[in-house]
SEDOKOL-922472 format. One record per residue (C-alpha): residue in one letter; x, y, z. Coordinates in nm, 2 decimals. Layout:
BEGIN
  r       x       y       z
  A       X       Y       Z
...
***
This chain:
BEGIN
  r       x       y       z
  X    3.82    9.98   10.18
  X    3.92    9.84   10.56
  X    3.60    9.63   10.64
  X    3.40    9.97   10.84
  X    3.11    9.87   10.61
  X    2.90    9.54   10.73
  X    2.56    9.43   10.84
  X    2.46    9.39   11.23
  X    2.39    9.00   11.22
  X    2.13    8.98   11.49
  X    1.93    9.21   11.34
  X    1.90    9.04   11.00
  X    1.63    8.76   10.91
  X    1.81    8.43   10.83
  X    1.75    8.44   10.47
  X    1.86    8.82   10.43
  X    2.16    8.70   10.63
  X    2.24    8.39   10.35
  X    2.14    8.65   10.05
  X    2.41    8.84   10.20
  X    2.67    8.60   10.24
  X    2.59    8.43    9.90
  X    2.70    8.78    9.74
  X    3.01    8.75    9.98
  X    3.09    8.42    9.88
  X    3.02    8.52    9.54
  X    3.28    8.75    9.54
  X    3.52    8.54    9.67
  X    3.46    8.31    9.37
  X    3.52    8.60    9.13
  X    3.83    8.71    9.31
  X    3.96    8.33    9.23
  X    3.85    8.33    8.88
  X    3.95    8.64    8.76
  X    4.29    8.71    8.95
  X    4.37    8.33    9.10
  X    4.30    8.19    9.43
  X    4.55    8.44    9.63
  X    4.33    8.73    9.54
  X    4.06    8.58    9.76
  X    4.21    8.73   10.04
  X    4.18    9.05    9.89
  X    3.77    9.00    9.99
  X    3.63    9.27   10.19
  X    3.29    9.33   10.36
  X    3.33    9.71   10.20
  X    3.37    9.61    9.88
  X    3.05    9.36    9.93
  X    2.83    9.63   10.02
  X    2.91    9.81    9.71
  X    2.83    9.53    9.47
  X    2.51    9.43    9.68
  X    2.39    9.83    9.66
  X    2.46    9.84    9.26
  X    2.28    9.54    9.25
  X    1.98    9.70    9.44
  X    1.96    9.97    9.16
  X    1.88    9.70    8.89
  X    1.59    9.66    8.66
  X    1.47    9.29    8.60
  X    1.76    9.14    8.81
  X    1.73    8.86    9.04
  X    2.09    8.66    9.05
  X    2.05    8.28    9.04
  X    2.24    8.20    9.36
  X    2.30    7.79    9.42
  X    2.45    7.59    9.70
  X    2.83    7.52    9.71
  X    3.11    7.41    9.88
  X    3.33    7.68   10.05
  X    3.75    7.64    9.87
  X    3.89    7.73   10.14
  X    3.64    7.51   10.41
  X    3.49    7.23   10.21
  X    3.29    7.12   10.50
  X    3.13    7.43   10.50
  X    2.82    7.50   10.25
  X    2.79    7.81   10.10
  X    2.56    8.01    9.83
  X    2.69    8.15    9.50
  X    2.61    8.31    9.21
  X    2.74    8.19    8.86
  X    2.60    8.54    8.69
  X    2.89    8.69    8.53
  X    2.87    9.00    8.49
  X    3.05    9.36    8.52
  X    2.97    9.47    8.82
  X    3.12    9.20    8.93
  X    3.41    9.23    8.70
  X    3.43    9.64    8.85
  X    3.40    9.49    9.23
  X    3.72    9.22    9.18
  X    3.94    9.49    8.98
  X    3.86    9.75    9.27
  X    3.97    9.50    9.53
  X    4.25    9.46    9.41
  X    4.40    9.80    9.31
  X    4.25    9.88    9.65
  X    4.48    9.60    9.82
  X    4.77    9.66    9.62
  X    4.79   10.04    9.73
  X    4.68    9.98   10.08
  X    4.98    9.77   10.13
  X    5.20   10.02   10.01
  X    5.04   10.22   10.28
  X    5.15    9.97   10.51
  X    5.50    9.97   10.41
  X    5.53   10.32   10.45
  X    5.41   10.33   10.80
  X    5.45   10.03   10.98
  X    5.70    9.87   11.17
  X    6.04    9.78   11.01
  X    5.96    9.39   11.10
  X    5.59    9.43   11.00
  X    5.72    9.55   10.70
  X    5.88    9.21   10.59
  X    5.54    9.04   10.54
  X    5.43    9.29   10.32
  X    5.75    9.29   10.12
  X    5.73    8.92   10.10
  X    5.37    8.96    9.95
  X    5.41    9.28    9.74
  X    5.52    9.10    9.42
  X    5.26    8.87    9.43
  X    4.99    9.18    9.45
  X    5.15    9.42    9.20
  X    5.10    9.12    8.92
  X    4.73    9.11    9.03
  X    4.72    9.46    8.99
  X    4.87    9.53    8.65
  X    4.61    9.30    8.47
  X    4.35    9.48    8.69
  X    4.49    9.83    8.61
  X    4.52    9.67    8.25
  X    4.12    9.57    8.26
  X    4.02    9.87    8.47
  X    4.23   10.17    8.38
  X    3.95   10.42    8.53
  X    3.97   10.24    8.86
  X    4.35   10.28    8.90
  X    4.36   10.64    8.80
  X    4.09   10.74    9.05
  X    4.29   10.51    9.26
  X    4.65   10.64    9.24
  X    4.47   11.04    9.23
  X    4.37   11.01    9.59
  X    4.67   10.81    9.74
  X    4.91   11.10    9.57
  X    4.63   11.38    9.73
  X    4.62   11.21   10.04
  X    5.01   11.13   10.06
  X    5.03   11.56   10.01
  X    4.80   11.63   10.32
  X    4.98   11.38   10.50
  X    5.30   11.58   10.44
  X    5.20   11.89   10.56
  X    5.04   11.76   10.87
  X    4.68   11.83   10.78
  X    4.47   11.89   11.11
  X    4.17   11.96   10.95
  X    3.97   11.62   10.94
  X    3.71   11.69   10.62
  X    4.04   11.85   10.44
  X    4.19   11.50   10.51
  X    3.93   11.29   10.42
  X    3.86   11.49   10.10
  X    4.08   11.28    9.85
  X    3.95   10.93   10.00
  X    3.62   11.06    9.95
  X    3.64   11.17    9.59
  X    3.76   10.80    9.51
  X    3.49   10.62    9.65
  X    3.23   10.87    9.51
  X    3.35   10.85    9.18
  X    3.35   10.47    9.14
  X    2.95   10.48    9.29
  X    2.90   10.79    9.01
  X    3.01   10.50    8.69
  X    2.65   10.31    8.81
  X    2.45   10.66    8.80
  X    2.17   10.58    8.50
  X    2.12   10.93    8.38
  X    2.24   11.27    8.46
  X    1.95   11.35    8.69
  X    2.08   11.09    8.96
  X    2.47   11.17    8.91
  X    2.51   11.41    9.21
  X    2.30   11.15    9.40
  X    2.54   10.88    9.33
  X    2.83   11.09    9.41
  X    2.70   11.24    9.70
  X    2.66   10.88    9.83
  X    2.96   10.76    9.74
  X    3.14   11.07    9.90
  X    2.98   10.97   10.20
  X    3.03   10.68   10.24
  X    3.44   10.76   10.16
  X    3.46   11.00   10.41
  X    3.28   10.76   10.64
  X    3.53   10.49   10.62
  X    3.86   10.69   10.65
  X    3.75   10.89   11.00
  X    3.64   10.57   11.12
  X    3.99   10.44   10.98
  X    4.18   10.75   11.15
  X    3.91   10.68   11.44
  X    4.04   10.29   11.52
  X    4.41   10.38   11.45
  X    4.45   10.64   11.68
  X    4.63   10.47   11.94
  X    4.87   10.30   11.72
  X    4.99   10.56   11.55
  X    5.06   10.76   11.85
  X    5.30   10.53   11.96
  X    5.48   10.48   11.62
  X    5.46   10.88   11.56
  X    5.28   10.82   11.21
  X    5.03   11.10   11.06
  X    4.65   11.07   11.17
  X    4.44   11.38   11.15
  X    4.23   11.36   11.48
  X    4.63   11.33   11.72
  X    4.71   11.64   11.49
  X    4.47   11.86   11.61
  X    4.40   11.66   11.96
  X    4.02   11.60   11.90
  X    3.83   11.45   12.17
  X    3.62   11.09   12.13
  X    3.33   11.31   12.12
  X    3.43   11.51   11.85
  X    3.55   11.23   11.64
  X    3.24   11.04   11.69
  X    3.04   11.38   11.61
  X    3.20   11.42   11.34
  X    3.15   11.05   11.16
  X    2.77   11.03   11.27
  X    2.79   11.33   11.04
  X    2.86   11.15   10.75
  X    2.62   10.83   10.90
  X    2.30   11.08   10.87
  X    2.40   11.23   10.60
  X    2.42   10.87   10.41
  X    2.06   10.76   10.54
  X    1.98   11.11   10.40
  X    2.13   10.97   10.06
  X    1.99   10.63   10.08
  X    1.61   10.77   10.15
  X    1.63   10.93    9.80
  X    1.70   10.58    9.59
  X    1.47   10.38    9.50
  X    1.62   10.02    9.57
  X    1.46    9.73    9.38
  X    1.62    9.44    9.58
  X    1.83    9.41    9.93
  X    1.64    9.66   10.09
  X    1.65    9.52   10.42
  X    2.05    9.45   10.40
  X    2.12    9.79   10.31
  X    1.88    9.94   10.55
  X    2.09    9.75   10.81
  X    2.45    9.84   10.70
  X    2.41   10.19   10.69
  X    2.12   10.26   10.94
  X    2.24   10.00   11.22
  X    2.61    9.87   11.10
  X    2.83   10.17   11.06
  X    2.72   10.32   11.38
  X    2.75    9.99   11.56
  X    3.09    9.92   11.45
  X    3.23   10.30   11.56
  X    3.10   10.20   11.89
  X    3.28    9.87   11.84
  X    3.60   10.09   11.85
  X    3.50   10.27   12.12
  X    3.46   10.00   12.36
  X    3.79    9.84   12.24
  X    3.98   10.16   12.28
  X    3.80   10.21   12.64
  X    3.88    9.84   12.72
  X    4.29    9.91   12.59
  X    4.27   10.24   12.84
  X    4.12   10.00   13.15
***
């Protein structure tokens, strides 16, 4: 995931704000303990929101978060939690399978001189991600499924944008399904999940537009010349559709921060990209 999914800051209270940032520096922690300090960079506000929403579904769970000092900033102060545990275990193996690929991605469609960095870096990742693929077999084969889908579509120059969001989509509601509780909630969980997937690649496709016109590369709204207003149509789609979702759980914690993600955050950040793209035009 590409960092579509985060709160609206201004619209938090401060100590929803530090609940949330003590799950995203708790993260960050795990990331360094389980797969080294690199990994850290792997950290997404996506990923975040998926560990603070499977949190929210808990019975009798309250994490224990204390004050720390930030690795990478140690004059800045930061909360974390020491709870081990395997959500958190699921969130760094899905970070990194998810960087791993996404730089693959990269290498395939950037640049020639972009594509040194990731070069440089990709030996350093695939290590990371055979012991997270060795931990998480699940993850990697929903993983590698909808890269190999999506890489099909790609080919034949799919115009269609719920056809091309399909594969990304599965992924991500598959992973949410594993933290269903019972049968009578999987299609909930899914539906969610699927969402939230398709969310995050049109918005993707949305903010990438204008660079891959000028390098020529595949994005589903220049093949079929959609309009801002259709793309933006189309992702407040999936927006209501989530709140939809999210009206039919019954959260036991972060209520407010989820509330504010997907009721407030996704839509602010596609007008986000709006702006900048209007900005770029100007």
């Amino acid at each position: 995931m590409l960092g579509y999914v985060k709160p609206v800051k201004g619209e938090l209270k401060i100590k929803e704000y530090e609940l949330y940032r003590g799950y995203y520096c708790s993260l960050c922690r795990a990331l360094g303990k389980n797969y080294g300090n690199f990994s850290r960079l792997f950290l997404s506000y996506d990923v975040t929101f998926f560990l603070i929403f499977v949190y929210a579904l808990k019975k009798n769970f309250s994490p224990d978060f204390r004050k720390g000092r930030c690795p990478f900033n140690p004059l800045k102060v930061c909360h974390y939690t020491s709870v081990k545990t395997d959500e958190f275990d699921f969130a760094t193996a899905f970070s990194v399978i998810m960087t791993y690929y996404k730089i693959k991605d990269n290498i395939s469609d950037d640049s020639f001189f972009k594509r040194i960095k990731y070069y440089v870096v990709l030996p350093f990742v695939f290590f990371k991600y055979k012991k997270a693929k060795r931990i998480h077999p699940e993850i990697d084969r929903i993983v590698s499924k909808s890269i190999s889908e999506q890489s099909e579509l790609e080919k034949e120059k799919c115009s269609v944008s719920d056809k091309a969001a399909h594969p990304s989509a599965v992924a991500l509601a598959e992973c949410f399904k594993m933290y269903s509780d019972n049968e009578n909630t999987d299609d909930l969980f899914y539906r969610f999940g699927y969402c939230l997937g398709k969310y995050v690649y049109l918005t993707d496709a949305y903010d990438d537009i204008d660079k891959d016109k000028k390098r020529k590369n595949y994005n589903v709204f220049l093949n079929n010349n959609y309009t801002d207003e259709q793309i933006l149509r189309s992702i407040r789609m999936c927006i209501s559709e989530l709140i939809n979702c999210l009206d039919s759980f019954e959260l036991k914690m972060n209520k407010e921060i989820i509330n504010n993600i997907i009721r407030l955050g996704l839509d602010r950040r596609i007008e986000d990209i709006k702006n900048k793209r209007e900005g770029d035009k100007k």
